[in-house]
N, C-alpha and C positions, 0 to 999 in steps of 0.2 A: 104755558102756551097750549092753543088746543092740539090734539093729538090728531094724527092723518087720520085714522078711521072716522071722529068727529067731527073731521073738516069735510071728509065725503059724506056724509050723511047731511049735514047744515046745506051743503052746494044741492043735493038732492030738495032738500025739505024747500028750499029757497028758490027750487025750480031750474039751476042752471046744468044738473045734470040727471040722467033718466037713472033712477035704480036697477044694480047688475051684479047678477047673486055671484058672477065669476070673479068680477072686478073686486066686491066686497071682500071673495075669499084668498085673492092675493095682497089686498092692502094689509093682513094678519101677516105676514112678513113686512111688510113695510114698518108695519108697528113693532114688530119685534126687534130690529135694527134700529130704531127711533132708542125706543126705552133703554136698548144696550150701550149705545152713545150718550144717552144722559146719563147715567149713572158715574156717580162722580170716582175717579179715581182710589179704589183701596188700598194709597200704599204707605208702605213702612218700614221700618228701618229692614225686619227681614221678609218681606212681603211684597211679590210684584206687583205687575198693576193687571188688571184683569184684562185673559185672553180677550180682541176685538171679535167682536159676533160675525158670525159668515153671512158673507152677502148674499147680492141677490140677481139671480139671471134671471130675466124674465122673455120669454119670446113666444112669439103668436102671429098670427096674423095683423096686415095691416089694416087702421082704424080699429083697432079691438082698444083702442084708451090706452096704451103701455105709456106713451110721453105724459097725458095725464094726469095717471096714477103718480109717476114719476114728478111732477110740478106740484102735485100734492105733499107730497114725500119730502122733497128738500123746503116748501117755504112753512113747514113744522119745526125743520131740525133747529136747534140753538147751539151747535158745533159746528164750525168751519167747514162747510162742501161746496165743492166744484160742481156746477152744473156743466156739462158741454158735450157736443156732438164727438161720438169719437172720433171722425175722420178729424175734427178739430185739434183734439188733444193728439193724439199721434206725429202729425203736423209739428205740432210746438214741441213735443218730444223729441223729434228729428233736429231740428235747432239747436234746440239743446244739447245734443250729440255731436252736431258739427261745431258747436263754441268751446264743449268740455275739447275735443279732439284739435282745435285750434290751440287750446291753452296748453298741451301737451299730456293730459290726464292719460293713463295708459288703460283705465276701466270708464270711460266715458257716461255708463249708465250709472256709474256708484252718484256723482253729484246730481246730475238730473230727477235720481229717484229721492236722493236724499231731498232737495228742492223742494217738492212734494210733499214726501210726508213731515217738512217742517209746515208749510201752509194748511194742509187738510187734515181732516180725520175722517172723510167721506168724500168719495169720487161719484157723481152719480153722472153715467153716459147715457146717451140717447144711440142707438141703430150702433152696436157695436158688429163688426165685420170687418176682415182682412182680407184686401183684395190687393195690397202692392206688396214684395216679398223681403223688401227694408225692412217693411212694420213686423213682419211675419218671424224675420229670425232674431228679433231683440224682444218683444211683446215677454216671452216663458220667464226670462232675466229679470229686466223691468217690474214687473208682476209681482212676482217673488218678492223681491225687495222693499215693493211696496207693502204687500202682506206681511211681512216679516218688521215694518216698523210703524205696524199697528191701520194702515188706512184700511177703510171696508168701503169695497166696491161695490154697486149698485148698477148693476145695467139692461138694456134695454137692446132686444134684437127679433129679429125677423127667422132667427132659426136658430134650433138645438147648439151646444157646444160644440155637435160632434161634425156637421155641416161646415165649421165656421172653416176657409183657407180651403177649400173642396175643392181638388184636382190641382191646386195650388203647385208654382216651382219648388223642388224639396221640402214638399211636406210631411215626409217624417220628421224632420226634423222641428216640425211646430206643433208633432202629437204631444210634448209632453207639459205642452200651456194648455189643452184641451184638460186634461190631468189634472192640472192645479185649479182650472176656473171648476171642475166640478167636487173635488176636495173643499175648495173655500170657498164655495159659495151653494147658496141653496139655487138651484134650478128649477122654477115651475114655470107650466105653458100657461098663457091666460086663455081661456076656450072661450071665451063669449061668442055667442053666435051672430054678432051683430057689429055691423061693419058702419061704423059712425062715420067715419069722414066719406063713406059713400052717401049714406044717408041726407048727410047734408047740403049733398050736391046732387040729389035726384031730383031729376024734375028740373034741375037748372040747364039753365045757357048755359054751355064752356067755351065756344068757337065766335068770338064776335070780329062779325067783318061789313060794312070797313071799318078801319080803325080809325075814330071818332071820339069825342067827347063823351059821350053815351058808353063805347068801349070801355072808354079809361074806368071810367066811373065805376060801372059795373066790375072789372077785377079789381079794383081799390077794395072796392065793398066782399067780394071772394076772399083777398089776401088776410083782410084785416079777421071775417071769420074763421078762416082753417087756418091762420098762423098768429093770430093776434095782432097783424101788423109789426113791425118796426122789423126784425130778425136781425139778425149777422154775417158778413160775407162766410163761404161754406168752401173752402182749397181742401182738394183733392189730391194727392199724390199719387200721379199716374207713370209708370215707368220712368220714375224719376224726375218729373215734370209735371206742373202743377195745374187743376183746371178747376177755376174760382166760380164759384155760383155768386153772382152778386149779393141775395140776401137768401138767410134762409131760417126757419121756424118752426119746428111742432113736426118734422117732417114733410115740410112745403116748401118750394124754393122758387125763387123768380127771377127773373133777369129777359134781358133784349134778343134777339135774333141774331143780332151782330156780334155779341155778347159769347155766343156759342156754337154759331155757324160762321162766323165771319172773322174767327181764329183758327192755325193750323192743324185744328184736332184731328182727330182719325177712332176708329170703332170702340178699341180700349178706352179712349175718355168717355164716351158717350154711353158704353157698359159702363164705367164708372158712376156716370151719373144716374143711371138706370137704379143702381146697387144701392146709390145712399137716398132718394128721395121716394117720396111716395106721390106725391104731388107736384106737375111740373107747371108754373104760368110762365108761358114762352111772349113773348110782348112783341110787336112792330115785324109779323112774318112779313115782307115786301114779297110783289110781284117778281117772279123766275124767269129766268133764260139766261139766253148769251151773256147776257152783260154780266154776271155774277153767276157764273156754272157751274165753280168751287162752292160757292154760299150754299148751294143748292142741292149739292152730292152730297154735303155734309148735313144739309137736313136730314136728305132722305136716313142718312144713317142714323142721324138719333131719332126720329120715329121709327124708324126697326127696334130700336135699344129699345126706347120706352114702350114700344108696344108688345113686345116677349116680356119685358119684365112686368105690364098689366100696371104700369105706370099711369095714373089719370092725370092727363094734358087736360089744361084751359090756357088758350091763347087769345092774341085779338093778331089779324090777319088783312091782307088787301083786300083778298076776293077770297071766295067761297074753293072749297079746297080745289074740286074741278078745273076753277079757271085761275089759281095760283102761277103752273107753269103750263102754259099752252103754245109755248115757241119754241124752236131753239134745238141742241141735238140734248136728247135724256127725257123729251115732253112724253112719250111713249112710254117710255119704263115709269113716268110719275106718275103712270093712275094707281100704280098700287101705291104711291104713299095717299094719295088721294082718298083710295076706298077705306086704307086704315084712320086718317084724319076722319072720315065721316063715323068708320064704326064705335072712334073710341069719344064718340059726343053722345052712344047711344046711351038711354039709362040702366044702366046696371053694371057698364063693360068696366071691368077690372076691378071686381069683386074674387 
């Protein structure tokens, strides 16, 4: 099968991606974990099987190609890997935890990890970060066990090791999975200077109102570019509590108004959501006031969320943001969500 370095060189030559000398020089890790996973087992009667290769952190800025590199990376491999978002896996790891702790198990992660490294020999994540403190004091355990029955982790994130759980509840006690991700795995930044998924959206419409045929159309046509289309619902685990993106892809996520305002969220979900996407299509914003004044306070809070975290909104809308809430008691306090709806359609903002 062709090798990742030759699969990115082919996509270049063939025109579907721009040559990038930073990108080329993280795929030699990639490569170097490919080759250590093929190599066929050396064992023997007194001979074990060869230590599994350290993986690979990879973090940078967003649009710098890290998911990418990464869908290059596993449709090379010819060994068992998991592709998945990590808030995903986490998710199903918790599950796990409460089925091993139903069945009466007294070490709950021994079967869960065992689980794992019977099906993989490669975990490859997307946006790895621990923002609920469940994930945060089992992750160091977990891990381990995994590393220790041979799986190599492959992941993808927005900041150093040393970032990850920052200011977190008892976070000394989740320094020493910092520890072990930089032990077993290689760490490199990808520096490209060049922010593709902005790129791709310069110069576009993000904000279409009203919402129309023409609207749909046009985010159908956005989705299917920056996430491929189809995606996966994206559950979050939030202070114990769960909050679903309807679909999500490539770090792009979509979903309805009512979807995400029109459930009993509060700020924590909305940083939540802020933390795992980069890309948000918020779909059918309706006309504000009295009649929906909860739908409405919970907007404004996740355009605060996505707009500190430089999160790039595309929505489709009643009216233009100005005339979205012009009644009612809060119409006052909504021009600043108003002025940041305008500034984050500007081209460049949240670079």
């Amino acid at each position: 099968m062709t090798g990742v370095l030759e699969l990115y060189r082919q996509k270049v030559a063939d025109g579907f991606l721009t040559a990038d000398p930073a990108q080329e020089a993280v795929l030699e890790e990639f490569a170097r974990i490919r080759a250590a996973l093929h190599e066929a087992p050396k064992r023997g009667l007194f001979r074990k099987a060869p230590e599994p290769p350290r993986g690979l952190y990879l973090w940078g800025g967003v649009g710098r190609g890290k998911s990418m590199l990464m869908d290059l990376f596993a449709a090379t491999l010819e060994v068992p890997c998991r592709r998945v978002h990590f808030h995903a896996f986490m998710q199903e790891v918790q599950a796990g935890l409460a089925e091993a702790r139903a069945a009466g198990k007294d070490d709950a992660i021994g079967p869960v990890a065992d689980r794992i490294i019977d099906a993989v020999r490669c975990l490859a994540f997307d946006e790895m970060q621990i923002t609920d403190i469940a994930d945060a004091m089992i992750v160091g355990r977990l891990f381990q066990k995994l590393f220790d029955g041979g799986v190599v982790v492959v992941t993808t994130s927005n900041r150093v090791p040393g970032d990850l759980y920052k200011d977190g509840l008892n976070r000394q006690l989740f320094l020493p999975f910092i520890e072990l991700l930089n032990e077993r795995m290689v760490v490199r930044e990808l520096t490209s200077p060049t922010d593709y998924r902005q790129d791709r959206l310069a110069g576009e419409q993000v904000y279409f109102s009203p919402i129309d045929s023409d609207a749909r159309e046009a985010v159908d046509a956005i989705w299917r570019d920056l996430a491929g289309g189809g995606g996966e619902p994206l559950v979050l685990r939030v202070k114990g509590r769960d909050v679903e993106l309807p679909a999500f892809s490539n770090g792009v996520a979509r979903g309805r108004f009512y979807e995400l305002c029109g459930k009993p969220l509060g700020p924590a979900d909305y940083l939540a959501v802020a933390e795992a996407v980069r890309v948000l299509i918020l779909e059918d914003i309706p006309q504000l006031g009295r009649s929906n004044f909860n739908e409405a306070r919970r907007f404004v809070t996740l355009i605060d969320a996505l707009y500190e975290a430089k999160v790039r909104l595309i929505c489709t809308a009643a009216a233009v943001p100005e005339m979205l809430y012009v009644e009612g008691e809060g119409s006052f306090e909504f021009e600043r969500t108003a002025s940041r709806l305008r500034e984050m359609q500007s081209e460049g903002w949240g670079g």
